[in-house]
Residue frames as a rotation matrix with the C-alpha (Angstrom) as fourth column:
UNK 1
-0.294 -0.088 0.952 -7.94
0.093 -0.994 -0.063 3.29
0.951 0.070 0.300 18.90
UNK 2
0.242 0.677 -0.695 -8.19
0.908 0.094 0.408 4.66
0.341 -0.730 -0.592 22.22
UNK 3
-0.111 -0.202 0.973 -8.57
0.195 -0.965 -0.178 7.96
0.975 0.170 0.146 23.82
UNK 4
0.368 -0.279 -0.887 -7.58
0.896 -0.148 0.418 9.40
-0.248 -0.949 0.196 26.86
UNK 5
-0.066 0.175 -0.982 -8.61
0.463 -0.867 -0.185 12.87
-0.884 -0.467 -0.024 27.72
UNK 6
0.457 0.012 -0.889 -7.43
-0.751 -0.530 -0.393 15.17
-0.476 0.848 -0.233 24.41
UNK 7
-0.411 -0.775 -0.480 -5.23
-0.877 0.192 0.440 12.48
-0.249 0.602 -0.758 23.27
UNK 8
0.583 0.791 0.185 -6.21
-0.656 0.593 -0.467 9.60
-0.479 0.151 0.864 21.25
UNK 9
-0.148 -0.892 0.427 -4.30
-0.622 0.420 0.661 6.54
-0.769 -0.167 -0.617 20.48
UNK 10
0.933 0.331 -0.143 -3.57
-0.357 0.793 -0.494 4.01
-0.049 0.512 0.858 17.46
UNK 11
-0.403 -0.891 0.207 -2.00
-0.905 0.423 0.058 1.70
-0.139 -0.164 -0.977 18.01
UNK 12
0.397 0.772 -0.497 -2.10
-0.794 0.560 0.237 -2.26
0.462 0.300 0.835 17.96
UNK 13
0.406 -0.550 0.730 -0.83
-0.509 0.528 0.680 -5.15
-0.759 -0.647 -0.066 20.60
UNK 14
-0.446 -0.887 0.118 1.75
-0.690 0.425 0.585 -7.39
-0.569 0.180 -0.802 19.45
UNK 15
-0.624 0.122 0.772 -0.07
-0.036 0.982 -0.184 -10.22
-0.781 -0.143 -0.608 19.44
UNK 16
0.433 0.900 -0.055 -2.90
0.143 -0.129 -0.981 -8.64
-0.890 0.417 -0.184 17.11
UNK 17
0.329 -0.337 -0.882 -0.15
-0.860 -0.492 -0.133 -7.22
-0.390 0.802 -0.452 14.78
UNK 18
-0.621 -0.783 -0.040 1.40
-0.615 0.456 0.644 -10.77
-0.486 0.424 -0.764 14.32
UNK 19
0.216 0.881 0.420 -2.39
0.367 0.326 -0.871 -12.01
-0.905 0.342 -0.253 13.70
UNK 20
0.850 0.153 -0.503 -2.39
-0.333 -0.585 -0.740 -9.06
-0.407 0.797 -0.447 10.47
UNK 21
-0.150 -0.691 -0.707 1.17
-0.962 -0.064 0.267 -10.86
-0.230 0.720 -0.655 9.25
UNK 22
-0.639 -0.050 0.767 0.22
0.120 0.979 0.163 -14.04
-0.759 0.197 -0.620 8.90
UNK 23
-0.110 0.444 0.889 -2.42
0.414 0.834 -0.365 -13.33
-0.904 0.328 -0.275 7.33
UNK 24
0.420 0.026 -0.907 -1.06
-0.510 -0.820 -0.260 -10.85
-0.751 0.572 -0.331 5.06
UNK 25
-0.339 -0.941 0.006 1.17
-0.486 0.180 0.855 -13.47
-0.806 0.287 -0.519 3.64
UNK 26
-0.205 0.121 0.971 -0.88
0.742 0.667 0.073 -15.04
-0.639 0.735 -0.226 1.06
UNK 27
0.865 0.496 0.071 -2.44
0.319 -0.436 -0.842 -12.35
-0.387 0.751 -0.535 -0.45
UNK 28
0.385 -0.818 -0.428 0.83
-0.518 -0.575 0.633 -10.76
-0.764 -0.022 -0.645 -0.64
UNK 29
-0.360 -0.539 0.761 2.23
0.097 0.790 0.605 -13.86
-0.928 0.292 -0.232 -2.42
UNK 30
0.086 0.967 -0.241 -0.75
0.555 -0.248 -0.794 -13.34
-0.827 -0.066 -0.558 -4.25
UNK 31
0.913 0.390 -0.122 -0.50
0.212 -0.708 -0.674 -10.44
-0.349 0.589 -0.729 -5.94
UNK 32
0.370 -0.757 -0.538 3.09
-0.527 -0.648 0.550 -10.56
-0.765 0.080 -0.639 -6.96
UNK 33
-0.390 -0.684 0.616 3.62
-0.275 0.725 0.631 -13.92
-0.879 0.077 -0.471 -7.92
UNK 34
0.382 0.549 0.743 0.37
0.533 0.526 -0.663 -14.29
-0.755 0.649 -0.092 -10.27
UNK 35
0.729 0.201 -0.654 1.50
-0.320 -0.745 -0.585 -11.67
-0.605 0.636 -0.479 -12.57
UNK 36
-0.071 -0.997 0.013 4.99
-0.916 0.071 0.395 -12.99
-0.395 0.016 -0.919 -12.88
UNK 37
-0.612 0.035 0.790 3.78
-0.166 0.971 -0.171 -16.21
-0.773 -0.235 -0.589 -12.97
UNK 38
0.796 0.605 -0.009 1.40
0.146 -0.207 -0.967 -15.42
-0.587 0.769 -0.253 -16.18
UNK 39
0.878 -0.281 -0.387 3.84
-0.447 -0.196 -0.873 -13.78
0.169 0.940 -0.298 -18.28
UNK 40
0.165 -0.705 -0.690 6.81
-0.967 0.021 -0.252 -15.49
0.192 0.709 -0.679 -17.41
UNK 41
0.413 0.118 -0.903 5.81
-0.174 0.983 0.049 -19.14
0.894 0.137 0.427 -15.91
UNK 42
0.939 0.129 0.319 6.04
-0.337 0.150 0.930 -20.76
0.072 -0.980 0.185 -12.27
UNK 43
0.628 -0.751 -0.207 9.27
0.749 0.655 -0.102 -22.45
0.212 -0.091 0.973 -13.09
UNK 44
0.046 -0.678 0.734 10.90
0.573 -0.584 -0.575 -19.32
0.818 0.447 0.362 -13.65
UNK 45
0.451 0.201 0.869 9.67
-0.594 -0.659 0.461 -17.74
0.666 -0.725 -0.178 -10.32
UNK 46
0.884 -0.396 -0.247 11.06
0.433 0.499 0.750 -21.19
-0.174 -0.771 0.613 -8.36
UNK 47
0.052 -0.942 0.331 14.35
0.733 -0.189 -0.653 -20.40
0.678 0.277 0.681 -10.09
UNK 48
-0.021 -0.243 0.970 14.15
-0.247 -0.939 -0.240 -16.71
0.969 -0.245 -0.040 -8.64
UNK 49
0.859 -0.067 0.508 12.83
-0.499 0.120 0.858 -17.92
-0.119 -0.990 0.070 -5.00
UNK 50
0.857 -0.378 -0.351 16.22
0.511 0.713 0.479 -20.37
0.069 -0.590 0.805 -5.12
UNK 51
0.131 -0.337 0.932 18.14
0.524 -0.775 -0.354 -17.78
0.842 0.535 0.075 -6.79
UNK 52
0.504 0.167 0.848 16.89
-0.496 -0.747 0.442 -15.39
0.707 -0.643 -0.293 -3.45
UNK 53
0.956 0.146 0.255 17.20
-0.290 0.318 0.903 -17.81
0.051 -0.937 0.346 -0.78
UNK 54
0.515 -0.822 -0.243 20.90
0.693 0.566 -0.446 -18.66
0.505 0.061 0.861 -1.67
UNK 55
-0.479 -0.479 0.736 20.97
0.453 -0.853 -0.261 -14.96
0.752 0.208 0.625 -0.43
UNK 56
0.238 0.824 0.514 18.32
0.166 -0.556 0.815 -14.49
0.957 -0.108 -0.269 2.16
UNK 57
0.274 -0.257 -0.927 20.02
0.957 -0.021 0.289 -14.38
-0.094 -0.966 0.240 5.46
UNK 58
-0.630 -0.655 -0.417 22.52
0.657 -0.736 0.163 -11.02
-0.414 -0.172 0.894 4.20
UNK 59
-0.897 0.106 0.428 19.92
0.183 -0.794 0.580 -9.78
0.401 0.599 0.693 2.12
UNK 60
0.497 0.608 0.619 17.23
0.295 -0.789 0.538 -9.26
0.816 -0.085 -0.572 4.75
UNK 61
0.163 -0.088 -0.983 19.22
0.930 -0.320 0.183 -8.31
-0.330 -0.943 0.030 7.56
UNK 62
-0.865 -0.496 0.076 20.76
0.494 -0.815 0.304 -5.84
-0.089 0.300 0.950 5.09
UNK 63
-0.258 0.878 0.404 16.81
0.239 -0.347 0.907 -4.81
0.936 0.330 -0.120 3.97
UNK 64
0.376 0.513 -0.772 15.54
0.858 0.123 0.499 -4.65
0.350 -0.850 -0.394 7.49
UNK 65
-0.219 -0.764 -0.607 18.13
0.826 -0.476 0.302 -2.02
-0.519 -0.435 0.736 8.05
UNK 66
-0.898 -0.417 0.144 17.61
0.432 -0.768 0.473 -0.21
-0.087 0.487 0.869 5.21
UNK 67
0.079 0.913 0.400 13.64
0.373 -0.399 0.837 0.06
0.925 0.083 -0.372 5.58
UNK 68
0.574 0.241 -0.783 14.36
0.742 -0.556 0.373 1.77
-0.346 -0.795 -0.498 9.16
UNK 69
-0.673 -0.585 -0.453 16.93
0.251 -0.756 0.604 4.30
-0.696 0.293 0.656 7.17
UNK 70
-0.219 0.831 0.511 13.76
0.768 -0.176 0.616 4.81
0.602 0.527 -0.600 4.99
UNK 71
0.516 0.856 -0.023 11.60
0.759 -0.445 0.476 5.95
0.397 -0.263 -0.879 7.59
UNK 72
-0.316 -0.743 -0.590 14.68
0.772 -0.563 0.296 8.01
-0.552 -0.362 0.751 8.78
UNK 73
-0.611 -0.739 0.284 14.74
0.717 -0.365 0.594 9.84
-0.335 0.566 0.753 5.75
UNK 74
-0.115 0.922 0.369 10.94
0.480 -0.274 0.834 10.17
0.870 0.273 -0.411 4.74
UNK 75
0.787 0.512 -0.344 10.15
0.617 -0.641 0.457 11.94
0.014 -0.572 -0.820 8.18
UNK 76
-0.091 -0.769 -0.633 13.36
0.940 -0.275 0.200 13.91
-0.328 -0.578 0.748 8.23
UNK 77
-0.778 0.113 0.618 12.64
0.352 -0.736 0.578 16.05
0.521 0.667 0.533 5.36
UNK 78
0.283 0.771 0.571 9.23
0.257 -0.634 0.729 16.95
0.924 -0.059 -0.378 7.27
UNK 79
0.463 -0.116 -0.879 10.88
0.875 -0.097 0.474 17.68
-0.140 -0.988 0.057 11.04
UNK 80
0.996 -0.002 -0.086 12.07
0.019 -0.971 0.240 20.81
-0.084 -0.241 -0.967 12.07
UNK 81
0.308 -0.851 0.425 15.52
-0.646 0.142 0.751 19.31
-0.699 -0.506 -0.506 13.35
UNK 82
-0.194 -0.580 -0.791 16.21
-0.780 0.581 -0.234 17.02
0.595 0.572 -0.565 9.93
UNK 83
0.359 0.247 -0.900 17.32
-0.169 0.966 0.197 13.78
0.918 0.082 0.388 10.97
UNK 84
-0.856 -0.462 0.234 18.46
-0.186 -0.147 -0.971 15.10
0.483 -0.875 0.039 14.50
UNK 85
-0.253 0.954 0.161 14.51
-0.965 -0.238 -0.109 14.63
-0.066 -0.183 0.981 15.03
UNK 86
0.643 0.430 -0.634 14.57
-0.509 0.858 0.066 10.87
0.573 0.280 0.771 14.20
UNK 87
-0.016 -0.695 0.719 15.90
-0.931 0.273 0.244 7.94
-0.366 -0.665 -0.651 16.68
UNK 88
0.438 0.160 -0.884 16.82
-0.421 0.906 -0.045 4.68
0.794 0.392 0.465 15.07
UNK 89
-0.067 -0.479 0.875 17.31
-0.994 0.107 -0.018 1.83
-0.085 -0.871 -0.484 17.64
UNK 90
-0.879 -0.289 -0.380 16.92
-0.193 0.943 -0.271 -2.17
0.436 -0.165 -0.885 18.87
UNK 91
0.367 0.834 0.412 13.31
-0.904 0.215 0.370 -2.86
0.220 -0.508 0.833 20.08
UNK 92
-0.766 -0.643 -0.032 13.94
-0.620 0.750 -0.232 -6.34
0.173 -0.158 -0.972 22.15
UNK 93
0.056 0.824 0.563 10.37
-0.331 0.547 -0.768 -7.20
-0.942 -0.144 0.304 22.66
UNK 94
0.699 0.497 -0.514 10.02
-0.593 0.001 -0.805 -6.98
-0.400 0.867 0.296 18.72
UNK 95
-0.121 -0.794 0.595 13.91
0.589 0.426 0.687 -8.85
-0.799 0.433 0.416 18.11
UNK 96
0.338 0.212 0.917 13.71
0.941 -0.111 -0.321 -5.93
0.034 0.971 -0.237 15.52
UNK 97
-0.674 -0.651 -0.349 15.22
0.700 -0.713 -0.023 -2.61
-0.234 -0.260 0.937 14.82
UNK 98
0.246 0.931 -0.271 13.28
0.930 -0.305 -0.203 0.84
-0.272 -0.202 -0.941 14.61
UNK 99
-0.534 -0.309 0.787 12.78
0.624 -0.772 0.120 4.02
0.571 0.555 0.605 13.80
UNK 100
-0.148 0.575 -0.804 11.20
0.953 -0.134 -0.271 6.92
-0.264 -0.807 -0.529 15.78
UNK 101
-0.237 -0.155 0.959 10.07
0.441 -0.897 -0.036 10.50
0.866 0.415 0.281 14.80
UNK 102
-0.643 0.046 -0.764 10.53
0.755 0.207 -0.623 12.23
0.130 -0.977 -0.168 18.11
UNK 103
-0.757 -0.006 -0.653 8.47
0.022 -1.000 -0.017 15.23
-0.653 -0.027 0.757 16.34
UNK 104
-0.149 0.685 0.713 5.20
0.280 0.721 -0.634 15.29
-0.948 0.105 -0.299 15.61
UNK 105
-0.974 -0.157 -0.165 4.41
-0.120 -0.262 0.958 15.64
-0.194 0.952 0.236 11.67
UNK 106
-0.329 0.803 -0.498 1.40
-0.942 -0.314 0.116 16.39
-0.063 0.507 0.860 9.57
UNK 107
0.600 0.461 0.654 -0.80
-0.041 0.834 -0.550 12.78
-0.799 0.303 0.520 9.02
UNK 108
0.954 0.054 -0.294 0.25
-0.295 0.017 -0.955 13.47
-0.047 0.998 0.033 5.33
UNK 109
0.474 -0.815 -0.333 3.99
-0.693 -0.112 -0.712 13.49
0.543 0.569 -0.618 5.86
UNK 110
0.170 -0.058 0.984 3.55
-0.524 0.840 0.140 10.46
-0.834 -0.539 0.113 8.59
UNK 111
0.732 0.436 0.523 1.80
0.074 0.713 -0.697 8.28
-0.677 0.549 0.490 6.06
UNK 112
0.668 -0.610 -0.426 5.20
-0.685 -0.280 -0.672 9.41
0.291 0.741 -0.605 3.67
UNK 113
-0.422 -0.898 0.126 7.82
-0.858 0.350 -0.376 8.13
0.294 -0.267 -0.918 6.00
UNK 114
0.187 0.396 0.899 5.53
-0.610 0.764 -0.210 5.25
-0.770 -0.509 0.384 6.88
UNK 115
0.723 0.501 0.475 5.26
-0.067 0.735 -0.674 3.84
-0.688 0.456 0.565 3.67
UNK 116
0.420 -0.658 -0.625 8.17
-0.907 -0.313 -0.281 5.12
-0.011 0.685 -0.729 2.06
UNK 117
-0.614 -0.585 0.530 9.95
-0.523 0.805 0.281 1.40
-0.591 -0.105 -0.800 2.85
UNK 118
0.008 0.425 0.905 6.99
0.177 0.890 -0.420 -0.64
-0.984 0.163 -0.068 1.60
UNK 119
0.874 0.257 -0.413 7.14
-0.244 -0.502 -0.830 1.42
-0.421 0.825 -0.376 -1.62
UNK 120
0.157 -0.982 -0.102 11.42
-0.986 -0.150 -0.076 1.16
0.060 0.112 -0.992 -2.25
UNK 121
-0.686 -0.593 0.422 11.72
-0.565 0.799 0.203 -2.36
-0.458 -0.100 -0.883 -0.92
UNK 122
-0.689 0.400 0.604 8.39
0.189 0.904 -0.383 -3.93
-0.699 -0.150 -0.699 -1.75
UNK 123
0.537 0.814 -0.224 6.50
0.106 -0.328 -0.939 -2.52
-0.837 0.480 -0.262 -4.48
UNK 124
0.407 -0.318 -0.856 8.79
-0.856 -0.459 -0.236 -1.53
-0.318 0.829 -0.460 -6.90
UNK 125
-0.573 -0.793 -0.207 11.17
-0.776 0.444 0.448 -4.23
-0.263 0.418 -0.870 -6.83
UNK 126
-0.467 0.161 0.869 8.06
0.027 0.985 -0.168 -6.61
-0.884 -0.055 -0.465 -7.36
UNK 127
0.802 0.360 -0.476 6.73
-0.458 -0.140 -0.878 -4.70
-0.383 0.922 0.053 -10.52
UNK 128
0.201 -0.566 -0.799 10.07
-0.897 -0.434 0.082 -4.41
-0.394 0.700 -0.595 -11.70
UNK 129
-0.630 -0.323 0.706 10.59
-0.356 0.928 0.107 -8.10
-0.690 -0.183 -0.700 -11.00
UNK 130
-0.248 0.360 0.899 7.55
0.372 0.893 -0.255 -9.01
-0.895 0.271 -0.355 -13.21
UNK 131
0.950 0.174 -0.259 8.09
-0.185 -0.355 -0.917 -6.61
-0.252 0.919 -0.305 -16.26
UNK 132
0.058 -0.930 -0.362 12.07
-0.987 -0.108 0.121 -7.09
-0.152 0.350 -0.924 -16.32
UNK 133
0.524 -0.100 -0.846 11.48
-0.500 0.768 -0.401 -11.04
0.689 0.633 0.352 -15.77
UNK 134
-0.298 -0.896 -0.328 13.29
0.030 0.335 -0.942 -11.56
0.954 -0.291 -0.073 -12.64
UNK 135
0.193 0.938 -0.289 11.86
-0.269 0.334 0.903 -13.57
0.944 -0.097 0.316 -10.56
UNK 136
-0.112 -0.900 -0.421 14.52
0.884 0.104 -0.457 -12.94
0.455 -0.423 0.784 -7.83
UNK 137
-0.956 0.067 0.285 13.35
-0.132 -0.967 -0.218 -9.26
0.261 -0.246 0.934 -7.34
UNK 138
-0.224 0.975 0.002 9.78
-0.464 -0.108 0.879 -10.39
0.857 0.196 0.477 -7.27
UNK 139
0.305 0.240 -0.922 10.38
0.604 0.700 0.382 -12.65
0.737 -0.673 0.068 -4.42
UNK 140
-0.772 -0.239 -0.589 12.42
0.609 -0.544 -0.577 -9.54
-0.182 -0.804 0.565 -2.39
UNK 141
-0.789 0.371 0.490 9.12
-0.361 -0.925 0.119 -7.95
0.497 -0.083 0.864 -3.10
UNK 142
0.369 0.816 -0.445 7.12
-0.205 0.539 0.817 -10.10
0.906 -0.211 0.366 -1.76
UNK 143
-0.103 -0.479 -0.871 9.34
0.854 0.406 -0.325 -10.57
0.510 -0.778 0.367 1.30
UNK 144
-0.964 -0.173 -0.202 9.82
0.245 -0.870 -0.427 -6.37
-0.102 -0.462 0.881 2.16
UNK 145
-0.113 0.936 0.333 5.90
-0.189 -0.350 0.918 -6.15
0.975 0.041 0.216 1.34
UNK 146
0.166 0.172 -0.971 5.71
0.419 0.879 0.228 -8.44
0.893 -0.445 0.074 4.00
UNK 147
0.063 -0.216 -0.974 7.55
0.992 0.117 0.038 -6.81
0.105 -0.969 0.222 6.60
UNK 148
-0.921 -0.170 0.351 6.20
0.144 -0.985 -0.100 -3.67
0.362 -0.041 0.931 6.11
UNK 149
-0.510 0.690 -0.513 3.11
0.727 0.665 0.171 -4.66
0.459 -0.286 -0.841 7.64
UNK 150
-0.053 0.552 -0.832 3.12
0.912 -0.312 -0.265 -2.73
-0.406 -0.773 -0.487 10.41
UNK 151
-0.968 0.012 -0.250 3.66
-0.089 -0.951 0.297 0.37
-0.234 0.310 0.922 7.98
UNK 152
-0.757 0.653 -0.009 0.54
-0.127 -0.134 0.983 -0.86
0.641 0.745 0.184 6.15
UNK 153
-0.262 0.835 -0.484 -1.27
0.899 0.394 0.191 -0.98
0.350 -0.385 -0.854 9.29
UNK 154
-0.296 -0.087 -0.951 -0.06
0.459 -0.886 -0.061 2.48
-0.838 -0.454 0.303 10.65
UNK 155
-0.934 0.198 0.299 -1.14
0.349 0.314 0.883 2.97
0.081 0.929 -0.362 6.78
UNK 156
-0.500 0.848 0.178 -4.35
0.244 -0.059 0.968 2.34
0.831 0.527 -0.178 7.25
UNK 157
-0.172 0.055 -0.984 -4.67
0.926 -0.330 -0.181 3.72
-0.335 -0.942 0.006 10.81
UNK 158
-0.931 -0.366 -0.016 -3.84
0.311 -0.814 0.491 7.05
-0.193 0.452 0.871 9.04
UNK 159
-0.793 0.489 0.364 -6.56
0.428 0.021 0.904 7.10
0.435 0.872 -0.226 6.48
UNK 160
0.021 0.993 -0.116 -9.13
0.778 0.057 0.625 7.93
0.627 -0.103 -0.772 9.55
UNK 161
0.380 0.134 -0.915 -7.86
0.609 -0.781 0.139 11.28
-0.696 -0.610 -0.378 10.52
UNK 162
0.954 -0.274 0.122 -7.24
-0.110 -0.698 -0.707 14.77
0.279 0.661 -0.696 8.24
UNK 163
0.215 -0.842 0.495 -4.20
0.659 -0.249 -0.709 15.05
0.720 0.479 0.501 6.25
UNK 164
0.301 -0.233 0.925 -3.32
0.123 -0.952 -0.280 17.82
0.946 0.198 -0.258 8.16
UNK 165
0.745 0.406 -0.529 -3.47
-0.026 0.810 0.586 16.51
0.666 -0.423 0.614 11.38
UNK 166
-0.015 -0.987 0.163 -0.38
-0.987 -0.012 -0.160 17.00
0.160 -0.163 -0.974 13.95
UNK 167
0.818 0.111 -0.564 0.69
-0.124 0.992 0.015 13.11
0.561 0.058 0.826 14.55
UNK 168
0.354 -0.935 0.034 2.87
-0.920 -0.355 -0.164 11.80
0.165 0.027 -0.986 16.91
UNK 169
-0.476 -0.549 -0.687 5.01
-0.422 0.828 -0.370 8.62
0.772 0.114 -0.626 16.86
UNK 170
0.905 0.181 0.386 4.57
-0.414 0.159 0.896 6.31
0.101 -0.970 0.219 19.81
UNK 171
0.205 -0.965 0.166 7.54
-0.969 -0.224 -0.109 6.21
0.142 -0.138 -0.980 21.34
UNK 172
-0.422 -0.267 0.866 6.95
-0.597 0.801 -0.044 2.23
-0.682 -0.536 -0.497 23.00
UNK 173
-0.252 0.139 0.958 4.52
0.246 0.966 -0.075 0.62
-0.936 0.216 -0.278 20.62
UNK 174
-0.723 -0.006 0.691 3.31
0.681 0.163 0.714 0.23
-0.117 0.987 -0.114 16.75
UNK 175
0.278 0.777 0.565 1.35
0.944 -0.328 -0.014 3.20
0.175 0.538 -0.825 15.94
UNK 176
-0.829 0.011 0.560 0.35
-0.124 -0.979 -0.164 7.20
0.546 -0.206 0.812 16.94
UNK 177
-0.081 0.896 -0.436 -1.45
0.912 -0.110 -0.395 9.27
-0.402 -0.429 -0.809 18.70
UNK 178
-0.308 0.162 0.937 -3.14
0.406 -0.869 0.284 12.83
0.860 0.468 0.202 18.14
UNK 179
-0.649 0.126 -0.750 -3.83
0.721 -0.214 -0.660 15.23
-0.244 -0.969 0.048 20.40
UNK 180
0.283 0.612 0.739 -7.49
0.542 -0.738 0.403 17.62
0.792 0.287 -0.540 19.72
């Protein structure tokens, strides 16, 4: 966090944010795989990880894509201008596409379009994965947790200013700012 004059920044350097994915990746692993791995056995989950990986080039470039058409969607509904209010682009420092809200939104309906990806790609499909048995969905949840990191940092950035809050994007790096 830093602040300058009325405005106050969160944000987080590259370098710090790829620190917070590494070491998100076990727990992550973690908490999907044991369940899965209880009720339906470790063999079954390799099956699913070879099962994935016979697939994992088209199926994250395709995911990557579709968690920035998430956050598209989740801030459009709160912008004045719809989705004329949201810029999806190419970020070459990051080798990663993006999303932008160029309009600032309540904290409450940030923290929506923030997380709305880790929720669609990476939560659900790992419940479903370990109540349906399919240890193939559990690994693309464990993968789209994963790269939703920086939501779950901008996440938990969030958490230390009112709901109500105006928020805006940063346009260049991983986070917001507010202005008092």
């Amino acid at each position: 966090m830093k602040s300058s004059g009325n405005i106050v920044e969160y944000t987080m350097e590259p370098g710090r944010v790829h620190l917070v994915f590494v070491l998100m990746v076990l727990p992550v692993i973690i908490v999907f795989s044991a369940p899965y791995v209880v009720l339906w056995g470790f063999a079954a989950l390799y099956q699913g990880l070879v099962f994935f990986l016979l697939y994992f080039i088209p199926l994250v470039i395709a995911g990557i894509f579709v968690h920035e058409l998430l956050h598209a969607i989740g801030w459009s509904f709160f912008t004045t201008r719809g989705i004329r209010s949201v810029k999806l682009g190419f970020s070459l420092e990051f080798l990663a596409p993006y999303c932008h809200c160029r309009e600032p939104l309540r904290a409450r309906h940030y923290a929506i379009g923030a997380g709305l990806p880790l929720v669609v790609l990476g939560v659900i499909p790992g419940i479903l994965g370990s109540v349906l048995g399919q240890g193939s969905l559990v690994v693309f949840g464990i993968i789209f947790t994963w790269t939703a990191g920086g939501d779950i940092i901008t996440l938990y950035m969030l958490r230390k200013i009112g709901r109500d809050v105006l928020v805006y994007d940063h346009p260049d790096k991983m986070g917001f700012f507010t202005r008092s």
